[in-house]
N, C-alpha and C positions, 0 to 999 in steps of 0.2 A: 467717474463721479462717485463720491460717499456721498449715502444717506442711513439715515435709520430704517430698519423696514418694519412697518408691523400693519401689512396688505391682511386686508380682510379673513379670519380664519375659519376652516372650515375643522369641525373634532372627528376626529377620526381616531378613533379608539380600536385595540384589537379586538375587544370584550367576548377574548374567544373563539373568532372568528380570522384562520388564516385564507387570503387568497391564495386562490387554485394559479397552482403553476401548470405551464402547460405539462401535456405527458409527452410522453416518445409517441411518433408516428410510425403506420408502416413501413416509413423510408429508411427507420432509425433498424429495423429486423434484420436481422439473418436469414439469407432466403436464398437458396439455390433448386436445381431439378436434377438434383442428385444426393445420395448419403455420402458424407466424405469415407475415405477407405483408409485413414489415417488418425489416429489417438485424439492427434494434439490439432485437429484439423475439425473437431468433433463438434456438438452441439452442444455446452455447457450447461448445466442446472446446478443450484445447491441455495444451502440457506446456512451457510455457515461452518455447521458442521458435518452433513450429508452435502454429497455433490454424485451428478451422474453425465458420463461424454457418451453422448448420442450418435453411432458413428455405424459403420458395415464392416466386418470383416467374415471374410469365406462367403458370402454370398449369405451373410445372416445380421440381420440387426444385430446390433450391441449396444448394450449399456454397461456401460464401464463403473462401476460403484466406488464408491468411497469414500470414508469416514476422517476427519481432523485430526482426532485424536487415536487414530490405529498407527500407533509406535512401539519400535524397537527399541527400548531406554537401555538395557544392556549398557553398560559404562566398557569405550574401548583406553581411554585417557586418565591414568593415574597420576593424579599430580604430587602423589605422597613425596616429600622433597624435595620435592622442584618451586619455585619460590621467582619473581620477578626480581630481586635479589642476585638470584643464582645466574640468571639468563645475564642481568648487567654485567656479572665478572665474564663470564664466557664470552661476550662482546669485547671486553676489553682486554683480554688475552689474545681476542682473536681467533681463539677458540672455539668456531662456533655447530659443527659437527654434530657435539653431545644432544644438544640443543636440538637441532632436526631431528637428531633421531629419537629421543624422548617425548619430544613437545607437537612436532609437526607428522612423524612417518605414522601413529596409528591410524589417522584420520583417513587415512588412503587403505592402509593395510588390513582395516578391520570393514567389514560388511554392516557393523552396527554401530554407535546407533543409527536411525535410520525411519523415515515415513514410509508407511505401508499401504499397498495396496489393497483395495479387500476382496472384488469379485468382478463376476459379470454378468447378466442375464444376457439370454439369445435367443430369438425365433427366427427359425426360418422361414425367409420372407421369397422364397424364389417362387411357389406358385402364385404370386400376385404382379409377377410383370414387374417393370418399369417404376422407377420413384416418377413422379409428375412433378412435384414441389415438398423441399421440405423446408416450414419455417420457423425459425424460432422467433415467437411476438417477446419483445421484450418488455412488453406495458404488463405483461400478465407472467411472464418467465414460463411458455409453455408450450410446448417443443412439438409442433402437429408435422406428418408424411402423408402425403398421397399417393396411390399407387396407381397403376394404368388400367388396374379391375373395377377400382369403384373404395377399394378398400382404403382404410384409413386410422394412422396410428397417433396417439397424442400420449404427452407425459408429460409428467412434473416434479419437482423436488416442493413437498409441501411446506410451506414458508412458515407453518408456525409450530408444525411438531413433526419430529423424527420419521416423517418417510417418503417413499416416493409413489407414487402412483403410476400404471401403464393401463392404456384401452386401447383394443379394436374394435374396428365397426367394418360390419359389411364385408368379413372373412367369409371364401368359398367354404372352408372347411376349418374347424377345429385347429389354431396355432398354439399347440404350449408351450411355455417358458422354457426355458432349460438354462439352469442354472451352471456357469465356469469357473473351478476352482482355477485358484494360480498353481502352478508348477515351483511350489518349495522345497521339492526333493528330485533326487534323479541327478543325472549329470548337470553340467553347469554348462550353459549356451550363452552365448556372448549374444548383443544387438546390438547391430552396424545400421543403423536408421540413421547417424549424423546426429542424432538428441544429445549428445555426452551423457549418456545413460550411464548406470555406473553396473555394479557386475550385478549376473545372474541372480535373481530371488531363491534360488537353490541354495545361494552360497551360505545363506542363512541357518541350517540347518533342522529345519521344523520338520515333524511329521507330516506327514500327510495327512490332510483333513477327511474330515469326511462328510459324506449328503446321505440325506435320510427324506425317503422320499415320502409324501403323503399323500392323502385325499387332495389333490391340488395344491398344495402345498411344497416348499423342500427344503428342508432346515440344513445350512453348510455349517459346520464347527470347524474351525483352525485353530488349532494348538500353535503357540509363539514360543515364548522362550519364559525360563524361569515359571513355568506353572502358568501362564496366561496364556489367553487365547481370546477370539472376536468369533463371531455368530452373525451370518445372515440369513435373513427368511423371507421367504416370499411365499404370497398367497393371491390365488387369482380364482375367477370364477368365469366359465361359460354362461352368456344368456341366449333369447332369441334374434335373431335376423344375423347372427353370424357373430354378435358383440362375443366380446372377454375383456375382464376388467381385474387388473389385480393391484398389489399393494405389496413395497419390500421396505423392509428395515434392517439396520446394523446395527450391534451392541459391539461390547466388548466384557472384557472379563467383572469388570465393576458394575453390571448394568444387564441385566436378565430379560431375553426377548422379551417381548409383550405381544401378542396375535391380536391383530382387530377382532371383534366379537363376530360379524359377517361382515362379508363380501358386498353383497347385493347394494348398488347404489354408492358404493363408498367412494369412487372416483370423484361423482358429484358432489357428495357432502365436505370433500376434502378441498375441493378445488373455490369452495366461497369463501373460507377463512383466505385460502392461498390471495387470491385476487385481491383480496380488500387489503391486505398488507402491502403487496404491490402496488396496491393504488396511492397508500400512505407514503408510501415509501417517493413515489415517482410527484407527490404534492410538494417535497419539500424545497426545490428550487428548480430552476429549469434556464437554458440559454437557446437562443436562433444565433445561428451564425451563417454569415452570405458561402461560406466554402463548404459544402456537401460532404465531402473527405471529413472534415475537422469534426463538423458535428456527427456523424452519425457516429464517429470513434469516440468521441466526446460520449456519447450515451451507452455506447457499448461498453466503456469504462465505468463508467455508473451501475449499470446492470452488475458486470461482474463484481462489484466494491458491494452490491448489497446481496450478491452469492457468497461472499467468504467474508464478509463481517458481520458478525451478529453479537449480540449480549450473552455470554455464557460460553459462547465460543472459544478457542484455542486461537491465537494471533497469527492473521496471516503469515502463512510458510512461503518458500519458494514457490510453489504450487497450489497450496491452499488444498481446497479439498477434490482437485484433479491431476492425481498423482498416474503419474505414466504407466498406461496400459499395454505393455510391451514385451511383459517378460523377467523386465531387469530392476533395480532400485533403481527409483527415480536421480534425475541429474543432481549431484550434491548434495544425497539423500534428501532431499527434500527439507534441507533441515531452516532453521532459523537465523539467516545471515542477520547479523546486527551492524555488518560496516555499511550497509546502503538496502539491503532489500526490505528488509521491517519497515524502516521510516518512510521509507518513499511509498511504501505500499500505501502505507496513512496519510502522503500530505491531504491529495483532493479533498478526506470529509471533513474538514473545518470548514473551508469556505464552501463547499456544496450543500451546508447546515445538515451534515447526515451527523449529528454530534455522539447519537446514539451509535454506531458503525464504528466513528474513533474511540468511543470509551472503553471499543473491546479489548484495544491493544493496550490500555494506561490500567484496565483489571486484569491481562494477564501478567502484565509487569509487575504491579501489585500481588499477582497470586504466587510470583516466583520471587520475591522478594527476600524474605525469608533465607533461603539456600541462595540468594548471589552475596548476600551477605555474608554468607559461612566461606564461601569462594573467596571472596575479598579477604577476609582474614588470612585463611590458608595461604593462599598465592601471592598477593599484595602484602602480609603482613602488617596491614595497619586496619584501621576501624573506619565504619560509614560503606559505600555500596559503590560495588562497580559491578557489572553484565557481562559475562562471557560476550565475545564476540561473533561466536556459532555455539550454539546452544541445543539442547536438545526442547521435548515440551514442555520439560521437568523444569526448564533452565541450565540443566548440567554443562560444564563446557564440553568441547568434543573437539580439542585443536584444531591441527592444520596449520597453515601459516600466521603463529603465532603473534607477529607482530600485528594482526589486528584480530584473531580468534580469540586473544588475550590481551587486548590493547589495554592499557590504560582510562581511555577517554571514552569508551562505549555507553558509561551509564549518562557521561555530559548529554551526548546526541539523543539519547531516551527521552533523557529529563527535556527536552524542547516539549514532546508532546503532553507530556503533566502540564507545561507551561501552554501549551495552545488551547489544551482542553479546560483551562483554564479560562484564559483572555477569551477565546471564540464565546465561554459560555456563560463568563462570570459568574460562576456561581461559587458563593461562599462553602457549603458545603465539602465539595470536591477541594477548593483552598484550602479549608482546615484541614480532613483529613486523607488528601491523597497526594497533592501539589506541593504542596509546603512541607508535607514531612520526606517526601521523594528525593525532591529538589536541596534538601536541608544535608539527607545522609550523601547526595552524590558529593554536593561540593564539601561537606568533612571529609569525604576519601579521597578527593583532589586535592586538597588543602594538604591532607596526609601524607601523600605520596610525593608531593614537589618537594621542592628544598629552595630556599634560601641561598642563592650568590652571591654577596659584594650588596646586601639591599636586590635583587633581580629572584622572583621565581622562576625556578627550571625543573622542569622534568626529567630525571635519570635519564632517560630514554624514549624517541619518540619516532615515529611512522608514520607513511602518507599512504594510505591504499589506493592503488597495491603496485606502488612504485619496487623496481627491484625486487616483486614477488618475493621468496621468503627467502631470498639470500643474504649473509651479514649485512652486506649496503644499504639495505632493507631500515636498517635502524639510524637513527640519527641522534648526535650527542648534546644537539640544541634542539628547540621545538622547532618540529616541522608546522608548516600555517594550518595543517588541516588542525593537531592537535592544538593546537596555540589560540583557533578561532574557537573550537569547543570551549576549554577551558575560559575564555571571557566572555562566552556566552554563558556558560554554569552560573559563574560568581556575580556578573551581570544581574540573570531571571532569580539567584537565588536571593539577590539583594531587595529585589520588586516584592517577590512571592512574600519575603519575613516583611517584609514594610507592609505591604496589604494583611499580613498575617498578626501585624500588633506588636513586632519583634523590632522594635526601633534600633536597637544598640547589634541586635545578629544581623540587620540590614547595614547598619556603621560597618560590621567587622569583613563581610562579603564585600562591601567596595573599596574596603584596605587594600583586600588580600588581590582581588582585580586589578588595583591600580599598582602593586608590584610585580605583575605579569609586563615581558617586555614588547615594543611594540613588532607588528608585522613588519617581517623580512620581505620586501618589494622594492623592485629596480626598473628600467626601462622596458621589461617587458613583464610590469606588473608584478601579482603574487610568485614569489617563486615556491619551490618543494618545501623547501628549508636553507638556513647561511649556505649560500656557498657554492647550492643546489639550483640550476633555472631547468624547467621542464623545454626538454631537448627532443622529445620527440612524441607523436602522438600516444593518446592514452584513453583507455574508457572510463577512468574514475576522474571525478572534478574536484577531487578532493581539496587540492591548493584552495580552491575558491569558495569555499562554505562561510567563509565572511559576508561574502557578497548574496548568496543565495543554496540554503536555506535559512541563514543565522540571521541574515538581515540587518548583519552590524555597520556595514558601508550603507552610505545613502546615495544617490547618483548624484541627489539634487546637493549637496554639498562640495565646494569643489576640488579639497583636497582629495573627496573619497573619487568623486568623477575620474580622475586622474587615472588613479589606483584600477578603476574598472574599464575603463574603455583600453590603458592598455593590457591589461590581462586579458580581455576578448579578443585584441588584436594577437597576443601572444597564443593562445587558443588558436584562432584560426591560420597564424602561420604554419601551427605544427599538422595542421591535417585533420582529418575521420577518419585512415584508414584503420587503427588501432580503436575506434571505437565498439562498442554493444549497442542494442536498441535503446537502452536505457539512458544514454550520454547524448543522445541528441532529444532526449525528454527533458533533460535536467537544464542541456545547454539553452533551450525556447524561452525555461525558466528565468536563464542568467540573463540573456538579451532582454525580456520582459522587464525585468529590476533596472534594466540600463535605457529603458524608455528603446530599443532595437524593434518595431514592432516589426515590419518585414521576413528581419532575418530569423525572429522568432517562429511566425509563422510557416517561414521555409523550413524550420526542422522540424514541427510538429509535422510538415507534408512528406517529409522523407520517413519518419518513422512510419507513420500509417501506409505510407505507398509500399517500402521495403521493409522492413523488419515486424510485422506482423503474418500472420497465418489468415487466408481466408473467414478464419472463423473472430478475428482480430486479438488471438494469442502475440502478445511477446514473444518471439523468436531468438532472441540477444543478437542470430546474427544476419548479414545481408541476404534475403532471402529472392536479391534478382540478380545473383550473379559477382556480387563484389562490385558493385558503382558506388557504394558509400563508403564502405568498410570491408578488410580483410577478413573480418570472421563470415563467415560462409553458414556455420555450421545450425544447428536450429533447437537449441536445448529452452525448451519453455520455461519461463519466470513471470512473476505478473507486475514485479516495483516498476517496470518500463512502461505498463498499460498505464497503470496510476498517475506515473509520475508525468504522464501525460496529458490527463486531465487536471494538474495541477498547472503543467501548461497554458491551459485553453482560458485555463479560470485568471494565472496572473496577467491575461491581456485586458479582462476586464474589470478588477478588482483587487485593488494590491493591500495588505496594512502593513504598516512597518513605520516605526518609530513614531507610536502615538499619534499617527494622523494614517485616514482611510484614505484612497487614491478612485477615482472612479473614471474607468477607459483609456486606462495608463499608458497602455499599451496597443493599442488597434489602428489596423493599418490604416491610411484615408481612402484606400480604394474599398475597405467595406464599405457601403451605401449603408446599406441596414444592420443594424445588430444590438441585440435585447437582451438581457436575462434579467429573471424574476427571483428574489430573497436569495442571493448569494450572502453569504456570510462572513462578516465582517473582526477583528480585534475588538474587544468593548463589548460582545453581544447585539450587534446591529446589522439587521436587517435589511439589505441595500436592492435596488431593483432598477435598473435604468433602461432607458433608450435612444437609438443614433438612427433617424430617418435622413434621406437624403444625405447622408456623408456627414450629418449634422447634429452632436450631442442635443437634445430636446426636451430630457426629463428625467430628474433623479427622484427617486421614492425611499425614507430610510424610517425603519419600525425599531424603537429600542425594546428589546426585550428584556433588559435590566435596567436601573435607573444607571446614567452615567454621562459622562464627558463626550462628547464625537467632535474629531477637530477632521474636517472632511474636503478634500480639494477638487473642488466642482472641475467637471470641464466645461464650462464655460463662466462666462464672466460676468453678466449679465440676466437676472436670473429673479422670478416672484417666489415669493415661501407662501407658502399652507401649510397652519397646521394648529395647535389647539391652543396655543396661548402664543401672544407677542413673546419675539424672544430679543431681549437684550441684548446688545452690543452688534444685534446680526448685520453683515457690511458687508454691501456689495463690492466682488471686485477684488476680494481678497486673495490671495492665495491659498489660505488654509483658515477656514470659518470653522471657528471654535462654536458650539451649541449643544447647551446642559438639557440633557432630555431625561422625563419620567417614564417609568418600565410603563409601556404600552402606548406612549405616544408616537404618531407617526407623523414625518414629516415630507413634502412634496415640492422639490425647486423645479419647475419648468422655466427653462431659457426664453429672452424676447429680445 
């Protein structure tokens, strides 16, 4: 039945006032009756730029230190010459040798550039017996041990300035610190731990540092390379009944220690700002989920997304700022993949309203702008902005298999996040000056770089990572779909961004230049590689399918796209897992999600968290029970697989895509119960619902901008609340269109 609805309203205004989400429970903790004996097995803290792994080695506490921004920039990669140009004719000669050994072999052969490790603090902790419990509370990020004396150790990485704090209590006797350089000289020792560590930290060539020991105090100096060097210091204090309380900081060559003025009390005074940001932090959205597994990894990825993003910060690395404690550079130096790990690092904080957290990555894009542009000219030879594909912090490139180290389409996949931070936040500001001008220079360097065939744009040369790894096959003479779906995603968002931006006729010129891109290459078993190309055997990248999920250019509910994506999943799931990482069956929950799969969805988010994480809920990339999912075995830490995991969890209950919000898109019927509070919507909308008894109940959505929500209830039948009659509103719809004022909130409960 249609009616008009305008049921009695109730004003419900923000005026200010956010509701409290729920927090993490002690269920959501880290808690074992042991210290792990393993790096990547550790206790995690950080705030961004400081991070410390809480962990035992030699029979001595460890705190593994580390700072974002402590890098080796040293340039191993001279592009002087070498030109995208250059690499096309060597493909086409077939030639392609020069090319590896120019473009791809320093990446392997030089020790630099590189993320650095910076220290360790260590007490020995053997006259205190037995750990009892050690846990990390994640409502407050702060890491307590108990021991079998009575004794008791707590830390923190202080959330809102540059340090970390350590206390005991209840020590038989006097524990001091003892500060551990790294070994950057001396012979060079290999580590066979299975991490894909890369080589010894010796190989780097640095002096040996040195400790300067003081009144309780001990200042480390490490000399790096080129006249720089990093500084840690620690400062501690004995009191009475056995306490010691101290406080360490990192600097580096730009940034001059700074000593607290005393000791006495500082743990305390530090730890009230700490909490209260945690407390903020953990208000901004929240989910109950019936599967214990899901959620508590669900929050343990939230935890660690508000350790390594922060405002000021350096954009999440491979690692972020728990860089492998082991001796060797971290796996893949720790550097900044741009074919998958960046982005995926970022999906979760859109819709988890952490907007703050995502803007860290769209201001370091911004801060490297600059130099990808001088890149783009050099290598590309034309004008407008493309992104190294591995990058250092500076943004420098740093090869390796150049067909996506130096792809073409790198700065498309960026430009999404200009466009989410965008849509998620509407805000005109960030429109004018960071979205629109971003989005403006990628698609003139796309524009630039294609060519014109017969009326068809094509790209010289195109790649699907990391098909054929970096061998000639590697490259393709038509667009493969990964690059084919960037590129109509570019010209697409840049056409929106100038139309919202006032740019009518550069909004015209962007859906020219789209509409002569040719269409995707798909056959009976859905997206293929590229012409010609069907994916024949398993693989960890999904790259073929970035149409469908993260670009959002298929719809399911359309049915030519249906088509296109049920059998693509089907062609997915002929070929296997066993070539997958952890990260590919985070992405794939993704795909199924988008395809309305709720089950199978949730089946992979149960296999990553069951196999491919660390006790401590590290991404491991590989099977870590033996090979039941996947042939990688091996356990090299990354965190886009933690992430991309919570982006998972989020698209079973919150989907946007294609101008209309989805609400429970995807959830299985066997959850009975399942809630979340201000998940975050396209448009800047506030969304919060509930499913009792098996049975959608109640949707809540706050606009925080003024704007459009075209929103598809799950259910059909449904009362509105909310501050003025709304027009047109019809039950029964599919997708109820409703113009809301920034701070109106509106309430459908089902009947």
């Amino acid at each position: 039945m249609t009616k008009q609805l305008f049921y009695a309203c109730t004003i419900l205004l923000l005026a200010g006032i956010t509701q409290a989400a729920a927090q993490p429970t002690v269920r959501h903790n880290l808690s074992f009756n042991k210290l792990a004996t393993r790096w990547d097995e550790a206790m995690p803290l950080g705030n961004g730029m400081l991070g410390a792994l809480v962990w035992e080695k030699n029979k001595r506490l460890r705190l593994s230190l580390d700072r974002a921004d402590l890098w080796d920039d040293r340039k191993a990669l001279d592009l002087t010459g070498y030109t995208f140009k250059w690499v096309e004719a060597q493909v086409l000669k077939k030639d392609y040798q020069p090319v590896q050994n120019a473009l791809d072999a320093p990446y392997d052969q030089s020790p630099y550039p590189t993320k650095l490790p910076a220290a360790a603090i260590e007490f020995d902790i053997s006259p205190l017996g037995k750990v009892v419990s050690n846990i990390l509370d994640i409502k407050t990020a702060i890491n307590t041990v108990r021991f079998e004396n009575g004794a008791i150790f707590s830390c923190y990485v202080q959330a809102s300035e540059q340090r970390g704090y350590f206390r005991f209590e209840h020590l038989p006797a006097g524990i001091d610190p003892a500060l551990v350089m790294h070994n950057y000289s001396g012979n060079i020792k290999a580590t066979n731990d299975n991490s894909h560590a890369g080589e010894g930290l010796q190989k780097l060539g640095y002096s040996t540092g040195t400790l300067t020991q003081g009144n309780q105090s001990i200042l480390y100096h490490q000399p790096t390379a080129q006249g720089k060097y990093y500084e840690v210091l620690v400062k501690w204090q004995s009191g009475k009944g056995g306490s010691l309380q101290g406080t360490w900081t990192i600097t580096n060559t730009q940034q001059a220690v700074i000593a607290p003025a005393a000791i006495a009390n500082l743990y305390n005074t530090g730890q009230t700002s700490h909490i209260n940001w945690w407390k903020q932090f953990w208000k901004q959205s929240s989910v109950a989920l019936p599967d214990s597994l899901l959620e508590k990894q669900y929050y343990l990825e939230l935890y660690k997304l508000g350790c390594v993003a922060r405002p000021g910060a350096p954009a999440i690395t491979l690692q972020a700022v728990w860089t492998a404690d082991n001796g060797s550079l971290p796996p893949w130096k720790g550097d900044f993949h741009n074919d998958l790990n960046t982005q995926l690092s970022y999906w979760p904080a859109y819709t988890a309203n952490h907007l703050s957290e995502s803007a860290s990555f769209t201001d370091w894009l911004w801060k490297i702008k600059a130099g990808n542009e001088q890149f783009t000219k050099q290598y590309f030879e034309v004008g407008g902005l493309n992104v190294p594909g591995v990058a250092t912090i500076s943004g420098a490139p740093m090869g390796g298999w150049i067909q996506y180290a130096l792809s073409p389409t790198v700065s498309a996949w960026l430009s999404q996040h200009f466009y989410w931070q965008w849509k998620y936040s509407m805000d005109p500001q960030f429109l004018a000056n960071k979205a629109y001008p971003y989005l403006h220079a990628a698609a003139t360097f796309l524009e630039n770089i294609t060519r014109l065939e017969n009326g068809v744009r094509m790209l010289p040369l195109s790649s699907s990572p990391e098909y054929h790894d970096n061998d000639i096959r590697a490259w393709f003479r038509q667009w493969s779909n990964y690059d084919l779906s960037l590129a109509k995603f570019l010209f697409k968002a840049a056409a929106e961004v100038s139309k919202a931006h006032g740019k009518t006729a550069e909004s015209q010129h962007w859906q020219q230049v789209l509409n002569e891109l040719p269409a995707f290459e798909v056959n009976e078993t859905g997206f293929t590689l590229a012409p010609g190309e069907n994916l024949e055997a398993s693989h960890r990248h999904m790259s073929q399918y970035m149409a469908i999920y993260p670009l959002a250019l298929l719809d399911i509910n359309r049915p030519a796209d249906r088509t296109v994506i049920e059998n693509s999943l089907k062609g997915i799931e002929a070929m296997g897992t066993r070539a997958w990482c952890g990260y590919s069956f985070s992405w794939m929950a993704c795909l199924y999600a988008r395809a309305y799969e709720a089950d199978k969805a949730v089946q992979q988010l149960q296999i990553f968290a069951s196999n491919f994480c660390s006790p401590n809920s590290f991404h491991l990339n590989g099977d870590q029970k033996g090979g039941q999912y996947s042939g990688f075995t091996y356990r090299p830490f990354t965190l886009e697989g933690n992430f991309a995991f919570a982006q998972g969890v989020q698209e079973l209950l919150l989907q946007s895509r294609e101008g209309y919000v989805e609400v429970f898109p995807a959830v299985p019927k066997s959850w009975q119960e399942v809630s979340f509070t201000d998940l975050r919507a396209e448009g800047a909308f506030l969304v919060s619902a509930r499913k009792e008894k098996g049975v959608p109940v109640y949707v809540k959505v706050t606009a925080t901008r003024d704007g459009l929500l075209n929103i598809r209830l799950p259910f059909k039948k449904y009362r509105i609340q909310s501050k003025v009659i709304i027009p047109g509103a019809t039950e029964g719809v599919d997708t109820l269109p409703l113009h809301l004022r920034q701070g109106q909130v509106v309430e459908f409960e089902a009947y």
